[in-house]
N, C-alpha and C positions, 0 to 999 in steps of 0.2 A: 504494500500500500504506500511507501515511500515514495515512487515515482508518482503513482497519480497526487498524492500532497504536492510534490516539486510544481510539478503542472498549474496544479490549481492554486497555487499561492500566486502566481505572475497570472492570476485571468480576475476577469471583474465578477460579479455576485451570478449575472443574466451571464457570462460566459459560462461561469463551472453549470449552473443550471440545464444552458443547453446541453453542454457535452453529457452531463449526469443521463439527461433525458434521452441522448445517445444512445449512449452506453446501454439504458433497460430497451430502449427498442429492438435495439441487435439482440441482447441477452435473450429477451423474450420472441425473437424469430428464431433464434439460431440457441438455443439452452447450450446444447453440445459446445458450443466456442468458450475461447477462454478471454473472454472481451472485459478489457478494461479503460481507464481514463486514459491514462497514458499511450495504451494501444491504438487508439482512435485519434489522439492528442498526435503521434508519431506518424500515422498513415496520412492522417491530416495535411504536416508539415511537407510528408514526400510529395504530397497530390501537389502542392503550394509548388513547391520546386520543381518538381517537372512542368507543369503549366507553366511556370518561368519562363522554364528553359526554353521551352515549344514557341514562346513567344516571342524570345529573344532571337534565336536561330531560324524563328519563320514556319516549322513546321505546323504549326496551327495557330487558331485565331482564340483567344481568352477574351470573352467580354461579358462585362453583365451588362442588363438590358432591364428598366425596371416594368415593372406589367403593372405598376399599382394602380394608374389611372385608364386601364384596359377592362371593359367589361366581359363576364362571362361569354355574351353571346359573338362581340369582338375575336374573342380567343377563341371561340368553336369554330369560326369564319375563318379564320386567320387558319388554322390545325387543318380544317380541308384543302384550302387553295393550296399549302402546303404539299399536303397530301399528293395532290393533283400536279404540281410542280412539281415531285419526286418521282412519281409514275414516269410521266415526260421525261426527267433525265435521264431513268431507268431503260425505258425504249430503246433511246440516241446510243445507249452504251457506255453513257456516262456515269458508272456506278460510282465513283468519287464523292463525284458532285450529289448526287443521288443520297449519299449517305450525309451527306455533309449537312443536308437539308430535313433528313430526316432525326439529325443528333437535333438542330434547333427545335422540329416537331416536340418530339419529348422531353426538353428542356422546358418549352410552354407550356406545354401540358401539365407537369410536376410541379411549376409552379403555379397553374389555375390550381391544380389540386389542393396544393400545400395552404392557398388563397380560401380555397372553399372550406378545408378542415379547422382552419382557425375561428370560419365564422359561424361555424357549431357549436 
């Protein structure tokens, strides 16, 4: 438990909170895992650094995009034409591009979602 204390003394009250809340969500999908603060706190940091890296050398694009002033039915529209944009690069033989549009798909989507379960 050492480590996750180290962690959580350098995070704010709503930081240790979220990652706690982490932590029981993995725990409670996955019992079998041996998930802790740290462990999430350290996968964390790699995802951070690789995204870096990818951004700095070009291989991929890092951005946040905020949806907060997007309505649901905005986002369902947006998710099909999508959709329908991804079919079409799929066709062309352009499965790159194809994926590339479909990572955004699911990235809205996860955040409509994450958007809807808060307002329960």
């Amino acid at each position: 438990m050492g480590k996750d204390n180290f962690f959580k003394a350098r995070m704010t009250d709503e930081q240790v909170q979220t990652l706690e809340d982490i932590v029981k969500e993995i725990q409670a999908d996955t019992p079998e895992a041996n998930v802790t603060a740290s462990s999430v706190a350290r996968y964390a940091l790699e995802k951070y650094i690789d995204d870096y890296r990818s951004k700095i050398d070009g291989t991929a694009i890092v951005s946040k995009i905020s949806v907060e002033g997007i309505t649901g039915s905005d986002i369902a529209d947006l998710s099909v034409k999508l959709g329908d944009l991804m079919e079409e690069y799929k066709i062309t033989g352009k499965e790159n591009i194809s994926e590339v549009i479909n990572a955004f798909n699911v990235a809205l989507l996860k955040a409509s979602l994450a958007r809807l379960i808060k307002k329960m």
